[in-house]
ChimeraX commands (.cxc) that place a marker at each C-alpha (Angstrom):
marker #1 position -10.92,-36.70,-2.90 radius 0.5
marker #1 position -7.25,-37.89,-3.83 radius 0.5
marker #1 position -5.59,-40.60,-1.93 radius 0.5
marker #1 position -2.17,-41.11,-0.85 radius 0.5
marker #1 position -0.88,-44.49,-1.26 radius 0.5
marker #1 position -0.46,-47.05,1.64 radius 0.5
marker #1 position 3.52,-47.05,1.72 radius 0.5
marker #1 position 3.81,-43.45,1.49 radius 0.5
marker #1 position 1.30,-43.10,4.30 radius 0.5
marker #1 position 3.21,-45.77,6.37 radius 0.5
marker #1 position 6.10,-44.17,5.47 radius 0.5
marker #1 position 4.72,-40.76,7.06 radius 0.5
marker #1 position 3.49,-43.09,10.12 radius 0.5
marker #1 position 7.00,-44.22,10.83 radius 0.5
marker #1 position 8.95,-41.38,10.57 radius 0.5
marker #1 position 6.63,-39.29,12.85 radius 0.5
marker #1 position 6.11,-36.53,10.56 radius 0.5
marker #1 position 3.52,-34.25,9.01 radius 0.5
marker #1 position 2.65,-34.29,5.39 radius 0.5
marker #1 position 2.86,-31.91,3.37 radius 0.5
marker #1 position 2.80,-29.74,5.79 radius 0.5
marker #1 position 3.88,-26.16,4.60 radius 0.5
marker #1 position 3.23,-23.09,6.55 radius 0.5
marker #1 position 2.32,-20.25,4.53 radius 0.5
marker #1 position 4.44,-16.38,4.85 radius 0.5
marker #1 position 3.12,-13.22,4.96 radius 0.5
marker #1 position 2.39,-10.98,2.41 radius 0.5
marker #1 position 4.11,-7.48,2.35 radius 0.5
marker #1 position 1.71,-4.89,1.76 radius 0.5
marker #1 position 2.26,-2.80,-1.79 radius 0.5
marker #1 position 0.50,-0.46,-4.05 radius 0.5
marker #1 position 1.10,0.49,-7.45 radius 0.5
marker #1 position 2.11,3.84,-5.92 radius 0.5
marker #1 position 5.27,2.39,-4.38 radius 0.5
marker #1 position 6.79,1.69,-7.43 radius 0.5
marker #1 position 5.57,4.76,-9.95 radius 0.5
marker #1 position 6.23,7.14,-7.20 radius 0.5
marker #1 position 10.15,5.63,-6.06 radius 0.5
marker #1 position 11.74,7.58,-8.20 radius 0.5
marker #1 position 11.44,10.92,-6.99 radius 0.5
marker #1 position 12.55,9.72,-3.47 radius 0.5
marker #1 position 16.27,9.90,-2.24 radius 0.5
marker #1 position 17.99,6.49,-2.62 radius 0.5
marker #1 position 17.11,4.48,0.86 radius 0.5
marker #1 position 20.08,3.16,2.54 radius 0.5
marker #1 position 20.35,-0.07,5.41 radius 0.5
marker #1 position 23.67,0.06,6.25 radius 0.5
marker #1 position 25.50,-2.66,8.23 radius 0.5
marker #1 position 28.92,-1.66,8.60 radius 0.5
marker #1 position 32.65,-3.42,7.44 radius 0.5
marker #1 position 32.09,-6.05,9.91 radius 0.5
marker #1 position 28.40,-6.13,11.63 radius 0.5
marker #1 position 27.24,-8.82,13.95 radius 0.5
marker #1 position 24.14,-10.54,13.28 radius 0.5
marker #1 position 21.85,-12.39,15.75 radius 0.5
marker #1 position 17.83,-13.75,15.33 radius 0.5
marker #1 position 15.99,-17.04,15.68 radius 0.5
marker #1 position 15.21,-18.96,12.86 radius 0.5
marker #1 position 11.71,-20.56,13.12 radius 0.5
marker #1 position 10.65,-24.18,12.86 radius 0.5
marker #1 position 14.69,-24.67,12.68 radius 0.5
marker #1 position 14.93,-28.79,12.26 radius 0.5
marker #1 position 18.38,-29.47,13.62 radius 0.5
marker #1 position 18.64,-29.90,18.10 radius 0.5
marker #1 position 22.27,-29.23,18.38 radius 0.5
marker #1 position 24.82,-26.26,18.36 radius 0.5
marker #1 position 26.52,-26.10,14.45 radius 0.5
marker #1 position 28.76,-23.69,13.19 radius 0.5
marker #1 position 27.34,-21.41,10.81 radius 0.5
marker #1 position 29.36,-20.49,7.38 radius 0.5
marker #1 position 29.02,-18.45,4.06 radius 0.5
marker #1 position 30.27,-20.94,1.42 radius 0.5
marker #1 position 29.65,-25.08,1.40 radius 0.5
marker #1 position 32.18,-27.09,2.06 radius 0.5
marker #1 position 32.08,-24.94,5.43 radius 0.5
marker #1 position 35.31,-22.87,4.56 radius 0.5
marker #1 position 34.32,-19.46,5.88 radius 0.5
marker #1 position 32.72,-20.27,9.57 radius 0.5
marker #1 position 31.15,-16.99,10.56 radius 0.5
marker #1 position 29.06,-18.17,13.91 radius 0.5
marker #1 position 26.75,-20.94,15.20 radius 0.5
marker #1 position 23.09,-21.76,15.16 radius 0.5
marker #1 position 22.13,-23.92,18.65 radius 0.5
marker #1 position 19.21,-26.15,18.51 radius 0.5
marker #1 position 16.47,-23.76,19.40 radius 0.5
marker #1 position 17.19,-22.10,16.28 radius 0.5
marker #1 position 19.25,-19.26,17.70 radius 0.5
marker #1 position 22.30,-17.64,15.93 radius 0.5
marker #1 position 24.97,-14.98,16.38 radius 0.5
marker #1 position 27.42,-14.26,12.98 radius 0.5
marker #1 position 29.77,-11.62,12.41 radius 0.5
marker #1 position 30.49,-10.90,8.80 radius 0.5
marker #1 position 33.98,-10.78,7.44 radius 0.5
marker #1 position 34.96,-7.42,6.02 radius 0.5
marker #1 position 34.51,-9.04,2.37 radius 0.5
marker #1 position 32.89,-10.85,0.73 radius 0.5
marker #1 position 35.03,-14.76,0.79 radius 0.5
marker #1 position 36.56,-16.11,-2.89 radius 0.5
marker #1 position 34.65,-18.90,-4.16 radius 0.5
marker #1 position 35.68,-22.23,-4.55 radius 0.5
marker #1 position 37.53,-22.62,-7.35 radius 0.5
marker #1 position 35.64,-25.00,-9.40 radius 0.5
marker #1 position 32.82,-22.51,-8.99 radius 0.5
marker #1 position 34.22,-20.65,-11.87 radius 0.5
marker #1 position 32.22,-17.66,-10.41 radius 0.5
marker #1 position 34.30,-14.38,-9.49 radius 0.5
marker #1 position 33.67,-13.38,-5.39 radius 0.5
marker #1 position 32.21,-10.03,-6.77 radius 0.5
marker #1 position 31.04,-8.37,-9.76 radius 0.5
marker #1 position 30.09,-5.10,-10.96 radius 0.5
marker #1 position 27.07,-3.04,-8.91 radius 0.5
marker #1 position 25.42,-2.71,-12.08 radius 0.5
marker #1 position 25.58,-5.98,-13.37 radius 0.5
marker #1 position 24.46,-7.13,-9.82 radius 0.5
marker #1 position 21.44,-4.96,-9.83 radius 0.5
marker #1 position 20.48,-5.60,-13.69 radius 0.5
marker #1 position 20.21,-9.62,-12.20 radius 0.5
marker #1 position 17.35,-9.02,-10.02 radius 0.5
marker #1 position 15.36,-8.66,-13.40 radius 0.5
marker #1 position 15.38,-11.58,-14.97 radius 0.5
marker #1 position 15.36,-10.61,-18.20 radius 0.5
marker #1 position 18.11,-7.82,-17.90 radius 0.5
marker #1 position 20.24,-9.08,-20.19 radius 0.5
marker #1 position 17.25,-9.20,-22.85 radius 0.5
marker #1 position 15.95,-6.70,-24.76 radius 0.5
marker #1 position 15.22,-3.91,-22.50 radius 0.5
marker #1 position 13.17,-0.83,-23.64 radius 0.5
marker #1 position 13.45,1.13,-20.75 radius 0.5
marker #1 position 17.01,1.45,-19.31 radius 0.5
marker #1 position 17.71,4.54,-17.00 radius 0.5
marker #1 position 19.60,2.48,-14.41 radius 0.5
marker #1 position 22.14,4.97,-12.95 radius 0.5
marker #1 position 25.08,3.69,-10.86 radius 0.5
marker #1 position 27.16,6.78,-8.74 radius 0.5
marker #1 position 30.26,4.49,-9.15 radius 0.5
marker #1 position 30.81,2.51,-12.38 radius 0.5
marker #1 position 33.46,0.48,-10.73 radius 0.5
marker #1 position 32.28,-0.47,-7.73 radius 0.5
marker #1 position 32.04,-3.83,-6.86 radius 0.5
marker #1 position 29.59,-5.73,-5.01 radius 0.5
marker #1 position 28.44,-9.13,-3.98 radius 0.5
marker #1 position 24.82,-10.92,-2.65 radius 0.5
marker #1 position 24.26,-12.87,0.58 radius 0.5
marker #1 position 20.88,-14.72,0.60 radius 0.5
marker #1 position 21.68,-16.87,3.58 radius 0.5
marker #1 position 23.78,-18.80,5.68 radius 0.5
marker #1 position 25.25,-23.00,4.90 radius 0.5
marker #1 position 25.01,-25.19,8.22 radius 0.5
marker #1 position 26.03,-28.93,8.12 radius 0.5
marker #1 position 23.24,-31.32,8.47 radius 0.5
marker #1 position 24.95,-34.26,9.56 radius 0.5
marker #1 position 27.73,-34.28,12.34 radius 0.5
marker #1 position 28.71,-36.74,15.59 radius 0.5
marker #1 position 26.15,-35.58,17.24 radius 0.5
marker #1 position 23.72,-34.93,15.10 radius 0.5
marker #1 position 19.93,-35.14,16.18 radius 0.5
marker #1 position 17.68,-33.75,13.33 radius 0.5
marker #1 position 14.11,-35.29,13.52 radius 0.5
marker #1 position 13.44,-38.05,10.37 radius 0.5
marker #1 position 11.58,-36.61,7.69 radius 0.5
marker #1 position 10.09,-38.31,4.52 radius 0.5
marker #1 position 13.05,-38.51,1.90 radius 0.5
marker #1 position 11.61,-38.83,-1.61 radius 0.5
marker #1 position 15.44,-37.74,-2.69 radius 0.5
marker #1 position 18.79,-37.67,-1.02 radius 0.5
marker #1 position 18.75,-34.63,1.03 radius 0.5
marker #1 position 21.79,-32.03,0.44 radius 0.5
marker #1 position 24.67,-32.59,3.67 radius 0.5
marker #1 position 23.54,-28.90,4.40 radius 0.5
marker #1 position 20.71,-26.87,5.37 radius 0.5
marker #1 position 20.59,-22.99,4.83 radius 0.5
marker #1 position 18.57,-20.31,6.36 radius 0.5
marker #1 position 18.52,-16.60,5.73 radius 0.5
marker #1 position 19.11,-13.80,8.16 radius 0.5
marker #1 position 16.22,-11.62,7.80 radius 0.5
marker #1 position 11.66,-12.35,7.77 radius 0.5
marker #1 position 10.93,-13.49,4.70 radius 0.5
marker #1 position 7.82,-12.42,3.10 radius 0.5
marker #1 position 5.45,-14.24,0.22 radius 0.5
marker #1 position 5.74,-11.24,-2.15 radius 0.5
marker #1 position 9.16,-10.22,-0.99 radius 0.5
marker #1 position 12.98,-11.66,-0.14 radius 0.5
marker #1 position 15.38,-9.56,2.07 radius 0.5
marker #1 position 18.79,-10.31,1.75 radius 0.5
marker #1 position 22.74,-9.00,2.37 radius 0.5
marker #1 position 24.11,-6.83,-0.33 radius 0.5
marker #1 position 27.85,-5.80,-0.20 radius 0.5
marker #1 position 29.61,-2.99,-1.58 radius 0.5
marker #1 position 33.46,-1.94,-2.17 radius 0.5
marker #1 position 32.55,1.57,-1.76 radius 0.5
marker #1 position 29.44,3.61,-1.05 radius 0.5
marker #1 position 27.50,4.18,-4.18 radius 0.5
marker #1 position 23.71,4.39,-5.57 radius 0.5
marker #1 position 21.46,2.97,-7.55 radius 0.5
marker #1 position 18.71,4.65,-9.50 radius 0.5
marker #1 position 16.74,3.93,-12.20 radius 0.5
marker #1 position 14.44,1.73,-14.55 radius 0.5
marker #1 position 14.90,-1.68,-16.07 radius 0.5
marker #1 position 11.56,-2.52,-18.25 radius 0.5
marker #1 position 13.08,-6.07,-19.77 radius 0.5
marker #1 position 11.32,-8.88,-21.94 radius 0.5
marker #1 position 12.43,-12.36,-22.55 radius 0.5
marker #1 position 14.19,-13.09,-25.85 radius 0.5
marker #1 position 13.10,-16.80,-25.79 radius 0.5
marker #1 position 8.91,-16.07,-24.94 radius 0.5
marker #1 position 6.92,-13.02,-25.88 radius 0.5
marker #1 position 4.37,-11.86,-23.17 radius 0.5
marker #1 position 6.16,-11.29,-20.36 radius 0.5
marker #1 position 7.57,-8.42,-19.09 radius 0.5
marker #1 position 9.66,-7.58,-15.87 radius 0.5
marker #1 position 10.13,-3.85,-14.79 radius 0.5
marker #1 position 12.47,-3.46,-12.05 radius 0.5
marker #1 position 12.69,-0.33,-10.17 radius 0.5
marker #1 position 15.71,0.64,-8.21 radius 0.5
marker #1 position 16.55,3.27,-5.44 radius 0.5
marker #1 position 18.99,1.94,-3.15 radius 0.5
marker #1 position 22.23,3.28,-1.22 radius 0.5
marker #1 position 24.83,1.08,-0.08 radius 0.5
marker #1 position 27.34,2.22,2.29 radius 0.5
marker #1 position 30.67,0.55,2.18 radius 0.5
marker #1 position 30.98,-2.85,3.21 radius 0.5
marker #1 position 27.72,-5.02,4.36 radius 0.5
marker #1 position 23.60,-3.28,3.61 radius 0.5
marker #1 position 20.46,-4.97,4.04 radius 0.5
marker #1 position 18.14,-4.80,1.16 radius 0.5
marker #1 position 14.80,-6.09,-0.04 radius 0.5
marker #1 position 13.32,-7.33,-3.28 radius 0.5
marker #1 position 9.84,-6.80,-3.66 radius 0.5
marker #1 position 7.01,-7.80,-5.90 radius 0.5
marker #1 position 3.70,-6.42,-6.88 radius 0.5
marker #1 position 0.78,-8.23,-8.29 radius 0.5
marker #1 position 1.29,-10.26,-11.70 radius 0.5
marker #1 position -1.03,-8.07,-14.20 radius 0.5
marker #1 position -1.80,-8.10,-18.11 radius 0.5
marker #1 position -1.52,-5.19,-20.56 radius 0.5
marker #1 position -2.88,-5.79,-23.51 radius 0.5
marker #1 position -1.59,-9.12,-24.63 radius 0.5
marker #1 position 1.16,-8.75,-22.28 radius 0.5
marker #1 position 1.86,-9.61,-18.67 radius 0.5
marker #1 position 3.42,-7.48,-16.31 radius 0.5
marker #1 position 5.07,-8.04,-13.26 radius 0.5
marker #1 position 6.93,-5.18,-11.19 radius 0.5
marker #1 position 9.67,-5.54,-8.82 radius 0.5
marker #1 position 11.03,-2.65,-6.69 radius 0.5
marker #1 position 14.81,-3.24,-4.88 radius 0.5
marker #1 position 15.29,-0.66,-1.70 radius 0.5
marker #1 position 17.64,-1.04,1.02 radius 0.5
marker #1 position 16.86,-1.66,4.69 radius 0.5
marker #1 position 14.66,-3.88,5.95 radius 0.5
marker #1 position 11.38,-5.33,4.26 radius 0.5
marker #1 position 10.11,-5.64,7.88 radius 0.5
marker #1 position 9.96,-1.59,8.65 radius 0.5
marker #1 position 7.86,-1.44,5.54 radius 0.5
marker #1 position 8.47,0.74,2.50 radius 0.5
marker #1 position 9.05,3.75,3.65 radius 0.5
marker link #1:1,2 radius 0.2
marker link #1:2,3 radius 0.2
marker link #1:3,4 radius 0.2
marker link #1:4,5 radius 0.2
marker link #1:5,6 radius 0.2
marker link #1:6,7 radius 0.2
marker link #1:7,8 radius 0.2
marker link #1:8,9 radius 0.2
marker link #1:9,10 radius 0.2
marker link #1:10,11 radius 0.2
marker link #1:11,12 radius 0.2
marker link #1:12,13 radius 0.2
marker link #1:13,14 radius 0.2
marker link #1:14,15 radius 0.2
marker link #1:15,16 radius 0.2
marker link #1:16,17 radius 0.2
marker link #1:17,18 radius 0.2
marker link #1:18,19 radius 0.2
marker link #1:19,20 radius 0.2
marker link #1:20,21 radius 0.2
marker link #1:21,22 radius 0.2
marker link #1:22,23 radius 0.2
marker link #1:23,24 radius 0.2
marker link #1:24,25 radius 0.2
marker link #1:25,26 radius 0.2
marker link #1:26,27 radius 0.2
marker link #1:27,28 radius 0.2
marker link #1:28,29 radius 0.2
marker link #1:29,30 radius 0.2
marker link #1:30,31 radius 0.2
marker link #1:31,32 radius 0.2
marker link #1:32,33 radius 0.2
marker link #1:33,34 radius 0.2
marker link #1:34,35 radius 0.2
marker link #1:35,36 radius 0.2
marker link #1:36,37 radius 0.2
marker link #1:37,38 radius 0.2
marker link #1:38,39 radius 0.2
marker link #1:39,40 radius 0.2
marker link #1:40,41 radius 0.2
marker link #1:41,42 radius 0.2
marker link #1:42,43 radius 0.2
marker link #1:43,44 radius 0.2
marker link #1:44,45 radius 0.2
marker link #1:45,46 radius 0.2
marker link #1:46,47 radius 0.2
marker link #1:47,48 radius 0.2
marker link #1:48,49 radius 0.2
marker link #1:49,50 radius 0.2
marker link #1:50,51 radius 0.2
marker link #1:51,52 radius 0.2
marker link #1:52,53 radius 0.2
marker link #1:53,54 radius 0.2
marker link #1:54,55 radius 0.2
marker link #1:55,56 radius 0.2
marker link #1:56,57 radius 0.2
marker link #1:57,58 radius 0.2
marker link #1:58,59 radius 0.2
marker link #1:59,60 radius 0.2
marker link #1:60,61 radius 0.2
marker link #1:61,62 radius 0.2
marker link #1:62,63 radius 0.2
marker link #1:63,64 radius 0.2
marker link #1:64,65 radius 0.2
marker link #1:65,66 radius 0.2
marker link #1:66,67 radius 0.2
marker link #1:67,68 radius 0.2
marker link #1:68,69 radius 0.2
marker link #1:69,70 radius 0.2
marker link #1:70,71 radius 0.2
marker link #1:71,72 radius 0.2
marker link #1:72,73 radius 0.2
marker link #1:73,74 radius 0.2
marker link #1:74,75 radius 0.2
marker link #1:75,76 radius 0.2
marker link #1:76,77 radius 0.2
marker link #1:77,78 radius 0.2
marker link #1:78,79 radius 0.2
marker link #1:79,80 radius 0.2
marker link #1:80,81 radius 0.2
marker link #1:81,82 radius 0.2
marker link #1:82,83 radius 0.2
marker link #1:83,84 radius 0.2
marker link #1:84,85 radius 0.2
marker link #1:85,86 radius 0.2
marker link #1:86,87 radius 0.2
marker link #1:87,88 radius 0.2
marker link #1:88,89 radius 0.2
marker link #1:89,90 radius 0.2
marker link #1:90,91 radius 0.2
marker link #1:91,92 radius 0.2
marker link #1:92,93 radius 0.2
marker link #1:93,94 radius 0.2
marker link #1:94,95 radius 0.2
marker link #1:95,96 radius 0.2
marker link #1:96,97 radius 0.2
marker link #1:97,98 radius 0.2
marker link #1:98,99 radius 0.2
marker link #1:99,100 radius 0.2
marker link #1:100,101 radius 0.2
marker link #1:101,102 radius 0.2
marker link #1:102,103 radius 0.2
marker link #1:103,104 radius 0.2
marker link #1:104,105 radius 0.2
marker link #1:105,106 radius 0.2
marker link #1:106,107 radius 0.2
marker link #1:107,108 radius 0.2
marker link #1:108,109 radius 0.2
marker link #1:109,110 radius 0.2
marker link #1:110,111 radius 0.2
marker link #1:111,112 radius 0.2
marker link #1:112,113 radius 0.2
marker link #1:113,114 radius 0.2
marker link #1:114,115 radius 0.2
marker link #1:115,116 radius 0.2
marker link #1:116,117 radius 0.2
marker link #1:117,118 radius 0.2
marker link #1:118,119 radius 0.2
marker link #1:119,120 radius 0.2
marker link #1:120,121 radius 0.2
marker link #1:121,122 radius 0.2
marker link #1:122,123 radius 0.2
marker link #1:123,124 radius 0.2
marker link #1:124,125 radius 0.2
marker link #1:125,126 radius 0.2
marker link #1:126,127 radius 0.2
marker link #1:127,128 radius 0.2
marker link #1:128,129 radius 0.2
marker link #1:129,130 radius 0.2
marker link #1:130,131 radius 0.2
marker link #1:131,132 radius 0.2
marker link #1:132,133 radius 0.2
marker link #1:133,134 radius 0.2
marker link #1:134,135 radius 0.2
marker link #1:135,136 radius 0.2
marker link #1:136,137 radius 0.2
marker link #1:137,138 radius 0.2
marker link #1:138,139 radius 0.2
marker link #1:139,140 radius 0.2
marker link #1:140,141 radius 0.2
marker link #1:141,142 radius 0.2
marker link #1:142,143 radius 0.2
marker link #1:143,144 radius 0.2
marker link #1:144,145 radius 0.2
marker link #1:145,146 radius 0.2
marker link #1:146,147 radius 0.2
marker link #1:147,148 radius 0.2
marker link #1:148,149 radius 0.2
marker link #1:149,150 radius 0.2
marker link #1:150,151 radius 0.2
marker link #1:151,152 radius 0.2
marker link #1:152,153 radius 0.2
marker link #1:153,154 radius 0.2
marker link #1:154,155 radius 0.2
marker link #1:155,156 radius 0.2
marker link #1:156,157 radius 0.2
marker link #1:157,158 radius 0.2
marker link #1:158,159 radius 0.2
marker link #1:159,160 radius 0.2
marker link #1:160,161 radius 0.2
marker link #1:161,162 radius 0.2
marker link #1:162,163 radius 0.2
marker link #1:163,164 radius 0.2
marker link #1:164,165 radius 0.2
marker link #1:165,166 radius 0.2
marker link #1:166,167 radius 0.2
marker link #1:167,168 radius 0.2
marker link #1:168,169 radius 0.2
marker link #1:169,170 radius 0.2
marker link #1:170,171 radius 0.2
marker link #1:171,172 radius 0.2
marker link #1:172,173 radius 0.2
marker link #1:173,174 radius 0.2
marker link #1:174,175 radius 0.2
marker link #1:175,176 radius 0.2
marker link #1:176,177 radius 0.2
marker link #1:177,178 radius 0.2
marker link #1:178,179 radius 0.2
marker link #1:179,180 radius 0.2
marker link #1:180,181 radius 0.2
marker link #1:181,182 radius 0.2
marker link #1:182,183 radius 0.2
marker link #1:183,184 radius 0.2
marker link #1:184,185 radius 0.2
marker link #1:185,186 radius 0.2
marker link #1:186,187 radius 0.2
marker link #1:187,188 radius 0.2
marker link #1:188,189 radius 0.2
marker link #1:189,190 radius 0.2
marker link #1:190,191 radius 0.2
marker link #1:191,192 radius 0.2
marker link #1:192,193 radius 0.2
marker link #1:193,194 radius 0.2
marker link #1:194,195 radius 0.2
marker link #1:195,196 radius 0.2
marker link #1:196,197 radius 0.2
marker link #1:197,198 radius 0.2
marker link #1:198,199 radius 0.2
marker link #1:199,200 radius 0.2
marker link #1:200,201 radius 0.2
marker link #1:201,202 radius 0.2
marker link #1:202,203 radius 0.2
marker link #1:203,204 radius 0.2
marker link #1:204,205 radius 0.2
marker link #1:205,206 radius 0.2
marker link #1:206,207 radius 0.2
marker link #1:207,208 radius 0.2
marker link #1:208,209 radius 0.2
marker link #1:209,210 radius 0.2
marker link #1:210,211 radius 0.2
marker link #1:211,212 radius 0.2
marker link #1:212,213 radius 0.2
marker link #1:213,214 radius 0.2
marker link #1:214,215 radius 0.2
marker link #1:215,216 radius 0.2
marker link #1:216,217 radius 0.2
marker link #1:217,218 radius 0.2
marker link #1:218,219 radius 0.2
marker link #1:219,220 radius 0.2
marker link #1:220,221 radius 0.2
marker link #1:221,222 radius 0.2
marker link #1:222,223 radius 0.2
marker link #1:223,224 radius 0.2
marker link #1:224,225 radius 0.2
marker link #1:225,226 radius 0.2
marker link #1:226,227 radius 0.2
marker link #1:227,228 radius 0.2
marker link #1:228,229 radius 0.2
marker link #1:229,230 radius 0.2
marker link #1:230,231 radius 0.2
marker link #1:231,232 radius 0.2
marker link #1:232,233 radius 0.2
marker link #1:233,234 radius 0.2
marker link #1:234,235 radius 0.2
marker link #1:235,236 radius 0.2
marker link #1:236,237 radius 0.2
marker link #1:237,238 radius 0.2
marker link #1:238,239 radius 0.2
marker link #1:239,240 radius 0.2
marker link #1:240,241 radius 0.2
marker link #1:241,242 radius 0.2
marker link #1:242,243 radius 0.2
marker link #1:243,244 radius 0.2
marker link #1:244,245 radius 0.2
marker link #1:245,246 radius 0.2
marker link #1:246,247 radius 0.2
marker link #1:247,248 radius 0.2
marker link #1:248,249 radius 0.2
marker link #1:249,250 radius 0.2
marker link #1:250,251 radius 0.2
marker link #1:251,252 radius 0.2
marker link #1:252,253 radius 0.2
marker link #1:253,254 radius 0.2
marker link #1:254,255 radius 0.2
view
């Protein structure tokens, strides 16, 4: 059996924490079947609105006292608060917020070029390429999660072993998260869809393959979406992994 050594046991001691403690996620359930047979299913839509409100609990949230919540760190674009039980209400601007400038990053790109970046090989060679957007120039932008502040006046987050300095924020995302799957905020300019196949290898590594399928709607303004992954498989001297992006929520499953 391995042993951890005395000061990083002390260390754990003192600080009143658990080690290595990390709780596992759920899986969400998916056959093959989901992705061969998306396809010949309408585009699935989980529209939010120009300017929803949000509200949840976030679970084993670390931080005891109100914060305000934001899009962007430094906190420029305060959208809500989080209170120490993990609660929090946001409303979402009506666009997405302009980037810091030393970000160098534009605050939206291209729906296609958004959707082509869930497979990360899309910009590879790609084999299979029938990704069909209804409006070339619409514009769109992702939202994994929300920025909080970790340290403030009255700041009372519990010690925790620091092996590295810890970022001055935390983050945590709206929606359940899932092992095999990662829900997230996609915005749009103007209601479009999505359609197709993106079958994508590396250029840098042979064997390995991503195929993403897509079928999503986006109304415009602010759509929950979900990412989701099926088992890791080999072909041949290849392996395989397949990745389907709907809208709505992982949570209601995949119809």
């Amino acid at each position: 059996m391995s042993r951890i050594g005395l000061p990083i046991v002390l260390a754990l001691v003192l600080c009143g924490c658990e080690a290595f403690n990390v709780p596992s996620e759920p899986s969400l359930a998916v056959s093959d079947a989901d992705f061969s047979e998306v396809l010949a299913k309408a585009p699935t839509s989980g529209p939010l609105g120009r300017t929803p409100t949000l509200s949840g609990h976030v679970a084993r949230w670390s931080i005891s006292s109100s914060r305000p919540v934001s899009l962007d760190w430094p906190q420029k674009t305060v959208v809500g608060t989080i209170d120490g039980g993990g609660n929090y209400t946001v409303v979402l601007p009506a666009q997405p917020p302009a980037p810091l400038p030393s970000s160098g990053l534009p605050a939206t790109v291209p729906l296609r070029q958004l959707v082509r970046a869930f497979n990360i090989f899309g910009d590879a060679d790609c084999s299979v390429d029938t990704l069909v957007v209804s409006v070339p120039d619409a514009e769109a932008a992702e939202l994994t999660g929300f920025y909080v502040a970790r340290n403030s006046a009255d700041a009372a987050a519990p010690l925790q072993p620091q092996f590295s300095p810890l970022p001055p924020y935390t983050t945590f995302r709206p929606f359940t998260q899932y092992f095999n799957a990662s829900e997230m905020l996609l915005y749009s300019s103007v209601a479009a869809t999505a359609k197709g196949e993106l079958s994508c290898t590396s250029q840098y590594s042979s064997g390995s393959r991503y195929h993403l399928f897509v079928n999503i709607a986006l109304a415009q303004g602010w759509n929950s979406a979900t990412l989701i992954y099926g088992e890791e498989f080999t072909v041949g001297d290849e392996r395989l992994q397949k990745m389907l992006l709907k809208g709505g929520l992982g949570r209601s499953g995949l119809d």
